[in-house]
C-alpha positions as a Markdown table, in Angstrom:
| # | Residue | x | y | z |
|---|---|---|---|---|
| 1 | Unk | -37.5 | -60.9 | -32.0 |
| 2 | Unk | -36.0 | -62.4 | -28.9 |
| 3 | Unk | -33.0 | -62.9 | -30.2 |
| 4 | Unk | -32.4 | -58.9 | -30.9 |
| 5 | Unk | -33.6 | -58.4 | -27.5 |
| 6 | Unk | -30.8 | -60.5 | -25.8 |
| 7 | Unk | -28.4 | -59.4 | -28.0 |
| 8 | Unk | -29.0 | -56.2 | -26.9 |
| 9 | Unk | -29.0 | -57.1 | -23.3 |
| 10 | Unk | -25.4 | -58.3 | -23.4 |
| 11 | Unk | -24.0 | -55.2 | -25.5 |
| 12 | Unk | -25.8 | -53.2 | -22.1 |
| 13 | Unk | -24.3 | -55.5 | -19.7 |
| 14 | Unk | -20.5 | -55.4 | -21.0 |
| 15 | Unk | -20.9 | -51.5 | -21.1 |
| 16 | Unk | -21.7 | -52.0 | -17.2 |
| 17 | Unk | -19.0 | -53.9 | -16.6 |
| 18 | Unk | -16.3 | -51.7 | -18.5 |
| 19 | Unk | -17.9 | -48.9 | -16.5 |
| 20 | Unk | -17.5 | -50.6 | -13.3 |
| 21 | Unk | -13.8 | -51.7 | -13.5 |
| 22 | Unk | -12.9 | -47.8 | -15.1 |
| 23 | Unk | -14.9 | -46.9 | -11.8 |
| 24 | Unk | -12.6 | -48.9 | -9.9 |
| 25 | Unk | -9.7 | -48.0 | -10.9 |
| 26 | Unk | -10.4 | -44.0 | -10.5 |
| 27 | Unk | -11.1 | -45.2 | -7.2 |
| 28 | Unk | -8.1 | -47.0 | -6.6 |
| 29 | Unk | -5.7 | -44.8 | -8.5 |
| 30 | Unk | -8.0 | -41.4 | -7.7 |
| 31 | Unk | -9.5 | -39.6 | -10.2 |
| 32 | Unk | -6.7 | -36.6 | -10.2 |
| 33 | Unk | -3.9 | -38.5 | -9.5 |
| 34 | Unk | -1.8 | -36.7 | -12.3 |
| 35 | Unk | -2.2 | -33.4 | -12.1 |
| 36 | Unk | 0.6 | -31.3 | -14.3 |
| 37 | Unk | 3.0 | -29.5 | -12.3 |
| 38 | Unk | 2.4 | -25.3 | -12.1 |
| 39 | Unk | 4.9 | -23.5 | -14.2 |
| 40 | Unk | 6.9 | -21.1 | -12.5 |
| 41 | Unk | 9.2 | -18.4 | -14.1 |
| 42 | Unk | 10.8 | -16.6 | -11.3 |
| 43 | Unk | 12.7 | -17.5 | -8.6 |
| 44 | Unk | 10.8 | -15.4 | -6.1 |
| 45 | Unk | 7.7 | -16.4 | -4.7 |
| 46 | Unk | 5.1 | -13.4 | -4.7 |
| 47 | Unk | 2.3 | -14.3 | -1.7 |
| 48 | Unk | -0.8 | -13.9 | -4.0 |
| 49 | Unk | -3.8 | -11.6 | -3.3 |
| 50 | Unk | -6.7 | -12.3 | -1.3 |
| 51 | Unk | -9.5 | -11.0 | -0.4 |
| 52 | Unk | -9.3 | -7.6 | 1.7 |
| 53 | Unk | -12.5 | -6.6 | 3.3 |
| 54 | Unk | -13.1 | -2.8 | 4.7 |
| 55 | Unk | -13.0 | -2.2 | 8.0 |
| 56 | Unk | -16.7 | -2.3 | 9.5 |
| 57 | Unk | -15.8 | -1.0 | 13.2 |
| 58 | Unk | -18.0 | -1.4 | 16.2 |
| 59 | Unk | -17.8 | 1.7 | 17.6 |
| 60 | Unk | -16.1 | 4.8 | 16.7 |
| 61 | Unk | -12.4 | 5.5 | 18.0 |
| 62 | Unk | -12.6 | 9.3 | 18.5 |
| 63 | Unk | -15.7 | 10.5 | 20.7 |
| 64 | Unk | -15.8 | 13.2 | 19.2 |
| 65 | Unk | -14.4 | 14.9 | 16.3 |
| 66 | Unk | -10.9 | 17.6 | 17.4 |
| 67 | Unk | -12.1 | 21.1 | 17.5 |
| 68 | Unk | -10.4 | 23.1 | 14.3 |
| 69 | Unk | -6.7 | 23.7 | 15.5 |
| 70 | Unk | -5.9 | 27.0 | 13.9 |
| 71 | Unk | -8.9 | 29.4 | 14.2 |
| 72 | Unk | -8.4 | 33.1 | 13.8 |
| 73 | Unk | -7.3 | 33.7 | 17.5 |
| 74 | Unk | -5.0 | 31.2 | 17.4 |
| 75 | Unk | -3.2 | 32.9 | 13.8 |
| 76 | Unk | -2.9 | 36.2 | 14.8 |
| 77 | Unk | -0.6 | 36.7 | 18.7 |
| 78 | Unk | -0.6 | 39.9 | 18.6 |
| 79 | Unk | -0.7 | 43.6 | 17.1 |
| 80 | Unk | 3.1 | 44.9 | 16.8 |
| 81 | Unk | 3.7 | 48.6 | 17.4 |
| 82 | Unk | 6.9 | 49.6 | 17.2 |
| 83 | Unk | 8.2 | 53.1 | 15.2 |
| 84 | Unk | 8.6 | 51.4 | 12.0 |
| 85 | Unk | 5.3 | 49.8 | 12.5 |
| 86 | Unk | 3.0 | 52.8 | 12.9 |
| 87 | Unk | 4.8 | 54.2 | 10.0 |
| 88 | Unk | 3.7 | 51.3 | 7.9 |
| 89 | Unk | 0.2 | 52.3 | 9.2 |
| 90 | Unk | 0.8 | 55.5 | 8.2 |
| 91 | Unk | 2.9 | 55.3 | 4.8 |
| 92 | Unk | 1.4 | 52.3 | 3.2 |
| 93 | Unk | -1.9 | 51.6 | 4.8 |
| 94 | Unk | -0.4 | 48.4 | 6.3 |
| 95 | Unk | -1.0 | 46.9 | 9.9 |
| 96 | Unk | 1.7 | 44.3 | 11.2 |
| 97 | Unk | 1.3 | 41.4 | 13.4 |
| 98 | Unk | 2.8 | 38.6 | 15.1 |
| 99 | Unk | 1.4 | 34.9 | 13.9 |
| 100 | Unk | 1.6 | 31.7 | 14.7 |
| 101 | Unk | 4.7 | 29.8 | 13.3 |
| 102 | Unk | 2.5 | 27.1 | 11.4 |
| 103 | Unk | -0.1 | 29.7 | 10.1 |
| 104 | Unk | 0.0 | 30.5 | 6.3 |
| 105 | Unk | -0.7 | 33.9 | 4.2 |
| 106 | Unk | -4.4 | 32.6 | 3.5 |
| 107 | Unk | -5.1 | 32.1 | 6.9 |
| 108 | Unk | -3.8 | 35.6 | 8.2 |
| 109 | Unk | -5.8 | 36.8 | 5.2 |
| 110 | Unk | -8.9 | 35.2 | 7.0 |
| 111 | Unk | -8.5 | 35.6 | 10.3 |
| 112 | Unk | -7.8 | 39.8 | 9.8 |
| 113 | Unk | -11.6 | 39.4 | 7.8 |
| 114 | Unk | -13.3 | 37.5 | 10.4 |
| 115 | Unk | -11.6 | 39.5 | 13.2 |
| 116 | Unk | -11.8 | 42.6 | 12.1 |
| 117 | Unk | -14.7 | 42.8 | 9.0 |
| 118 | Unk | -11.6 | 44.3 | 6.7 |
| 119 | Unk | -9.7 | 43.2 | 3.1 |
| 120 | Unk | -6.2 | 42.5 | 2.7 |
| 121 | Unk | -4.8 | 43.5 | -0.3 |
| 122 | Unk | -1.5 | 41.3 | -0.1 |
| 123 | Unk | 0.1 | 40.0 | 2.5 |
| 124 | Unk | 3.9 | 39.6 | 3.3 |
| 125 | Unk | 5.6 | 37.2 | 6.2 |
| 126 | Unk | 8.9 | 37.0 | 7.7 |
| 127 | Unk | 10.5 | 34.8 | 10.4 |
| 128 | Unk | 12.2 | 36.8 | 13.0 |
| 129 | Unk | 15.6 | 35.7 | 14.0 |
| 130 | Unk | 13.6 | 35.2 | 17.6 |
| 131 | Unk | 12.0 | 32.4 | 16.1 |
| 132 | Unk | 8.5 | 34.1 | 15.9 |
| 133 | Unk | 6.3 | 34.8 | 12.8 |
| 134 | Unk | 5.2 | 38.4 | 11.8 |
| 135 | Unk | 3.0 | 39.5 | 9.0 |
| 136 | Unk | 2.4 | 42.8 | 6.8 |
| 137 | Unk | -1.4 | 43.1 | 6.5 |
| 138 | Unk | -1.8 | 45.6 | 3.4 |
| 139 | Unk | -5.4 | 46.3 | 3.6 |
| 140 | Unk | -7.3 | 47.5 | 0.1 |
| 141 | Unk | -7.7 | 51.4 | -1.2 |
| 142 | Unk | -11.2 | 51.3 | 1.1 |
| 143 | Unk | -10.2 | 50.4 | 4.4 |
| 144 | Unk | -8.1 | 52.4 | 6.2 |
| 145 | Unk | -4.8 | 51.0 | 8.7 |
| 146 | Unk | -5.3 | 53.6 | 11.3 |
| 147 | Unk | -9.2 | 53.3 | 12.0 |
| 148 | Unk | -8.3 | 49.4 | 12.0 |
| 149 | Unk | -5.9 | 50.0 | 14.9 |
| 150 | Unk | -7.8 | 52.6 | 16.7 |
| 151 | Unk | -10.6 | 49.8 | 16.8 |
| 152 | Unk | -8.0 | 47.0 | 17.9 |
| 153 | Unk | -6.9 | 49.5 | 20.4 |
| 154 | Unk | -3.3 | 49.7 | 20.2 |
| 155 | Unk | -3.1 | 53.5 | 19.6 |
């Protein structure tokens, strides 16, 4: 019985040993002393991607927000009437103004509702050679041109 149990003992102790001198030379060599070599097939080196957090700002850089910058006073200048005008307003139930430059069909359309509580029917724009922007307000069957410029007072 005692002879199992020292035979046993030294089986345990040369395990200790070889575990000791492997220990030792991972410590003298360093465990990942031969790492392979990275691959690389192209000649260009590409930065890689890291992490990009959102920005969490301190304090806000506008004060407050910019007030619109096209309302309908700033799209429609000015009523034209001219001879060929009030004949538009006439003839073809059509009222013609001067715009601004930057302004668009669908916001003539909106400005002549909120300004003046009436429908376009279709709208048509040209740029004057003088550089400015004027616009051919159709208005629909139930409005009519002429009450419309009575109550913007050009006639």
């Amino acid at each position: 019985m005692a002879a199992s149990k020292n035979a046993k003992g030294k089986a345990a102790a040369k395990s200790d040993t070889a575990k000791a001198k492997s220990a030792k030379k991972a410590a003298l060599q360093g465990a990942h002393a031969h790492r392979a070599r990275k691959v690389r097939y192209s000649v260009s080196f590409h930065r890689p991607k890291t992490l990009r957090l959102p920005r969490s700002p301190r304090y806000p850089r506008k004060s407050i927000p910019h007030a619109p910058r096209m309302d309908e006073h700033r799209t429609i200048v000015a009523p034209l009437n001219t001879e060929s005008a009030m004949k538009k307003i006439e003839e073809h139930n059509t009222l013609v103004f001067l715009v601004d430059i930057r302004s668009n069909k669908r916001q003539i359309k909106d400005a002549v509702k909120k300004l003046w509580d009436v429908q376009a029917a279709s709208i048509n724009t040209l740029i004057r050679p003088d550089g400015k922007k004027k616009a051919y307000v159709r208005l629909t069957a139930d409005h009519d041109a002429l009450d419309v410029a009575n109550k913007i007072g050009f006639i």
